[in-house]
N, C-alpha and C positions, 0 to 999 in steps of 0.2 A: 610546666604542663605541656604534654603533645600535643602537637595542632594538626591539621590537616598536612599544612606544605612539612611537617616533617618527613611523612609517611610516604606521601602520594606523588603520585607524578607530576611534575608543571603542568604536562598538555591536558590533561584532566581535569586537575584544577580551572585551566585556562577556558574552560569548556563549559560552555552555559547550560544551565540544566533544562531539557525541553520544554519550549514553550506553547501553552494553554489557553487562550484567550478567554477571560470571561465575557460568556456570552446570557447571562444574566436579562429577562426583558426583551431580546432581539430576536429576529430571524434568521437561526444558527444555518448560513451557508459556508461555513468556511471547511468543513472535516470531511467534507466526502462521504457524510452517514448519508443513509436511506432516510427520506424523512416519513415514511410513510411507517403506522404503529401495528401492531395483528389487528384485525376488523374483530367488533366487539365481542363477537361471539367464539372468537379463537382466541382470544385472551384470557376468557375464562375457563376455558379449555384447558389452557397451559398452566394456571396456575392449580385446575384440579391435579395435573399430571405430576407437579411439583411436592401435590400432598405427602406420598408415599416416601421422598428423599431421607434417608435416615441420617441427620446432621452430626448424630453421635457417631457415625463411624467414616472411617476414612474414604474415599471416593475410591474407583477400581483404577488403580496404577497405570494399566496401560491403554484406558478407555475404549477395550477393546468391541463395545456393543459400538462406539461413538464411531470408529474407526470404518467396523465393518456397514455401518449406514453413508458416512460419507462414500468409502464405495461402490457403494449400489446408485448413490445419487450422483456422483460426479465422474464414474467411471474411470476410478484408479485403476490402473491393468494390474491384473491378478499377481502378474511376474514382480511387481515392484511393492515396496515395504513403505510403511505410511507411519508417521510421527505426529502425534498433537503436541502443539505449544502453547500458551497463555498468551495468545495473539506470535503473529506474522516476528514480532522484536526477541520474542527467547528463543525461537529458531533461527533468526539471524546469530544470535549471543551464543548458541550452542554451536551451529557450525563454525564461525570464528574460534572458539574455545578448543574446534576438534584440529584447527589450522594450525594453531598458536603457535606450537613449539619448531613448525618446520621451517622457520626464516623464510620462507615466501610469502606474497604480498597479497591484501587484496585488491580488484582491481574492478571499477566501473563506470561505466559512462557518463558524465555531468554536465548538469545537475541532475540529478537524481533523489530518490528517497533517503534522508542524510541521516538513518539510521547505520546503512553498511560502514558510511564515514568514523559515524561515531562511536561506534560500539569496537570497532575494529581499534580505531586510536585510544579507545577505554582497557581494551587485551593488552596493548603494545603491538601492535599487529601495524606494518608499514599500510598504508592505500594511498593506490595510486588510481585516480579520476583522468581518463579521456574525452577532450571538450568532442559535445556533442557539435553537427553544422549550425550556420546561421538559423536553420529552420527546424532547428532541435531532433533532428532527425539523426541517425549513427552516421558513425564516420567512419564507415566499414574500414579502410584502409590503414588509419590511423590505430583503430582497435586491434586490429591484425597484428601492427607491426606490434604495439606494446605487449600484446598477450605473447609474441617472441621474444621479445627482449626481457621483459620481466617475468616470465615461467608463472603466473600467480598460483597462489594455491585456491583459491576461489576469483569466480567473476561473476556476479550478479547482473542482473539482464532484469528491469522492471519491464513488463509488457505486459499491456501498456505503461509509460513511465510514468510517475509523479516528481515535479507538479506539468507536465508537458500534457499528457495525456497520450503523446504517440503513441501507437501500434510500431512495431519495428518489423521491415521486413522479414518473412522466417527463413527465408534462404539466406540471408545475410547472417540471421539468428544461428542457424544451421554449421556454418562453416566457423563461426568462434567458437561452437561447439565442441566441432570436431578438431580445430585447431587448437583449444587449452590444452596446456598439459595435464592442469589441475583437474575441480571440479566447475563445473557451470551452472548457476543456480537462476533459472526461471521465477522471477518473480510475479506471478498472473493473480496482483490482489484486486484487481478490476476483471476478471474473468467474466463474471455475471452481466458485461457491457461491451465487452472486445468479439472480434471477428475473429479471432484467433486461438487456439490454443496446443498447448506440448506435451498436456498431460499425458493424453493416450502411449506420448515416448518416453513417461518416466524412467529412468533408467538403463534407457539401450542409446546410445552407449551407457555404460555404468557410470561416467561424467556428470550424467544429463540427470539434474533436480528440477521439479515443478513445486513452489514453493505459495501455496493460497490460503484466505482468510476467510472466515464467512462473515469477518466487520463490514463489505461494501455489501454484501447481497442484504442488511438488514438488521443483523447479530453483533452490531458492535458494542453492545455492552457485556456478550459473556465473555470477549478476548478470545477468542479462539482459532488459531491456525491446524495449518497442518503442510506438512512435507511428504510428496511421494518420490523415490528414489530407488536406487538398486538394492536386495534385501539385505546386501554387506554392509553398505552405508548406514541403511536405518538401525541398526541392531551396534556396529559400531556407535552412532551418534548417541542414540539411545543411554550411554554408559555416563554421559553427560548432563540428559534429563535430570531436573531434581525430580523427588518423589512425591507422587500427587501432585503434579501440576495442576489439571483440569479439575476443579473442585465438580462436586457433586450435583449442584445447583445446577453446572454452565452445560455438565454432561447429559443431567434429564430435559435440559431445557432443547441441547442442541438436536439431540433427539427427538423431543417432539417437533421442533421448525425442519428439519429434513423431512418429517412425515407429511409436511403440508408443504415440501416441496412447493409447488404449485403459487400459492398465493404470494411467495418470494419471488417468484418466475414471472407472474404477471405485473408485478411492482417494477423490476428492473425493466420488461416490457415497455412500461409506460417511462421511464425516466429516460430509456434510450431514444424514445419518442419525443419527450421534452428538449431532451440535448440539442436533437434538430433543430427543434422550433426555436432553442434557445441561442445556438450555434449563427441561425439565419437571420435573427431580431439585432445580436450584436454585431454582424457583420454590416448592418444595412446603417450604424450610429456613426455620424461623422466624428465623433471624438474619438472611435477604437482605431485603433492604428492594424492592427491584424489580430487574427483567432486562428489561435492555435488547432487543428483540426485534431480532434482528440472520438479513443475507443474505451474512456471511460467515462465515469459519473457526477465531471465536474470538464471545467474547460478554462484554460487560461490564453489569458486577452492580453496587450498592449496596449497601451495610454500616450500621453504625450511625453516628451520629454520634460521630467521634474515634476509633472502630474498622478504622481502611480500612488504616492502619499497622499497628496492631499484627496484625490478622490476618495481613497479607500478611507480616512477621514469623512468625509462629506457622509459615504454610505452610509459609515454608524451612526453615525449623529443620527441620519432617519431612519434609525433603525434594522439597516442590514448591514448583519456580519459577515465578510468573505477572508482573502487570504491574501493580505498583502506579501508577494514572495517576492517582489521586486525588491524589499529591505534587504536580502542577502546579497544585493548590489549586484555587478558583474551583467552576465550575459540577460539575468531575468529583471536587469535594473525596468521600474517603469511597470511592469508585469505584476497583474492581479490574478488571483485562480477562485472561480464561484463554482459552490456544489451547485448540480443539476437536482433543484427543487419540485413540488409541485407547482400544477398549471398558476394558483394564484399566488404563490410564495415568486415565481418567474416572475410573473407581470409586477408582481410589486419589488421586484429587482429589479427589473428593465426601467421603470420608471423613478424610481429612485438614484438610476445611474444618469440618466438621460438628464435629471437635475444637476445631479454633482458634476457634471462634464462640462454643464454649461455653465455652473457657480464658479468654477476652478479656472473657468476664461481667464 
């Protein structure tokens, strides 16, 4: 009989398959959703909008009503070409797929979103990670010199990063830009929480991708990304798309939540206002060691030494789920990452941690 290790790569095999946490009973802060639902009367709304979907036929190929909506809402510049994916990870898998064949590498700052890592080592595709500083912030200098010496064919830029949260300065942003030789791929899936943004330079230079999801603004169940880029890139990458991606469900759905705009916009409003409050709560707790100063929808903290486990332990047990990332050992050893919840899903994190700190004595 064939087995797997006949076929397949080691590293692949070697390669644990993404992990999920059941969150089953608890107060799911570990994923970085919006916890906030459509208010009642817009849900019924959406599900009238849903009536009309005709499930017997195939959805429209290149979502081009969906397309021309996120434009209008997020201000894709006209000059540049726009791709949907079934979430932020088949645009990563497409544009590595468009890399593949050129023996150049991918290349990004770590820790990071450990999709580019793995999907890139799932192609065959070499990556090479540049440690971020002590304070998770770029290491301009060091990124410079690698994006010379190894020419990559892509560089992913999270900004803000996950699980850090930083914003990365844009003029620093700016000059790895224009020094890849490759392409440079802006990753803005916390857009809806950051001070920042590159969209409006999709594509000048032609390098230059802005790469967002509408999962943190609220939408993370329909999976839906998109990529704005030069109109060569998207119509080459495009060639890679499978067909019908975006089912027909996620396209009338995504359609109506752009139309109400707005109640997305005051949700993030309020979370970016929780982050504060939530930011200033854990800085003031003698057992956090530092808080990461973060421009997205979650904030990762440090713990004591040997403590990063057993707290995030402690949490569940009463009931709140976050993200122990400090498991992947190394620089984030010790390190927790909590979504930024509501006002009472907060306080009943704040206090629930303020126990485990002092249980874990």
């Amino acid at each position: 009989m064939t087995l797997p290790a006949d076929l397949m790569r080691p590293e692949v095999l070697a390669q644990p398959p993404y992990a999920v946490a059941d969150a089953t009973g608890l107060v799911k802060l570990d994923a970085m959703e919006n916890p906030y639902a459509w208010p009642g009367e817009l849900e019924v709304a959406w599900l009238e909008a849903l009536r009309g979907v005709e499930l017997n036929r195939y959805p429209d190929a290149g979502g081009r009503a969906v397309v021309a909506a996120i434009r209008a809402a997020h201000g894709v510049p006209d000059t540049a070409g726009c791709l949907l994916g079934n979430g932020s990870d088949e645009l990563i898998q497409i544009l590595i797929a468009a890399v593949q064949g050129s023996g150049r590498p991918v290349l990004a700052p770590v820790p990071t979103f450990v999709m580019y890592e793995v999907l890139a080592r799932a192609a065959g595709v070499p990556f090479v990670g540049v440690p971020l500083t002590g304070d998770f912030d770029l290491d301009g200098q060091a990124l410079l010199n690698a994006v010379e010496v190894h020419r990559p064919a892509l560089v992913f830029l999270a900004c803000p990063n996950n699980p850090t949260g930083r914003q990365y300065d844009p003029g620093l942003v700016e000059a790895v830009v224009l020094a890849n030789p490759g392409v440079t791929v802006i990753d803005e899936a916390y857009a809806p929480f950051a001070s920042h943004t590159f969209l409006p330079r999709a594509g000048v230079p032609k390098g230059l991708m802005v790469m967002r999801t509408l999962s943190k603004l609220g939408l993370a169940g329909l999976r839906l990304g998109y990529l704005a880029a030069a109109a060569e890139w998207i119509d080459a990458l495009d060639r890679l798309r499978l067909p019908y991606n975006i089912n027909s469900l996620t396209q009338r759905s995504a359609l109506f939540a752009l139309a109400h705009g707005s109640v997305l916009d005051g949700q993030a409003r309020i979370l970016r206002e929780q982050r504060a409050v939530l930011t200033r709560a854990l800085e003031a707790l003698p057992g956090v060691l530092r808080v990461i100063p973060s421009d997205a929808n979650f904030i990762l903290f440090q713990v004591g030494a040997g403590r990063g486990r057993p707290v995030f332990d402690a949490l569940r047990a009463s009931g709140i789920l976050i993200r122990d990332v400090g498991a992947a050992g190394g620089v984030l050893c010790d390190h927790l990452r909590v979504t930024v919840g509501t006002p009472e899903q907060n306080r009943g994190f704040l206090f629930a941690l303020e126990q485990a700190l002092d249980s874990v004595d």
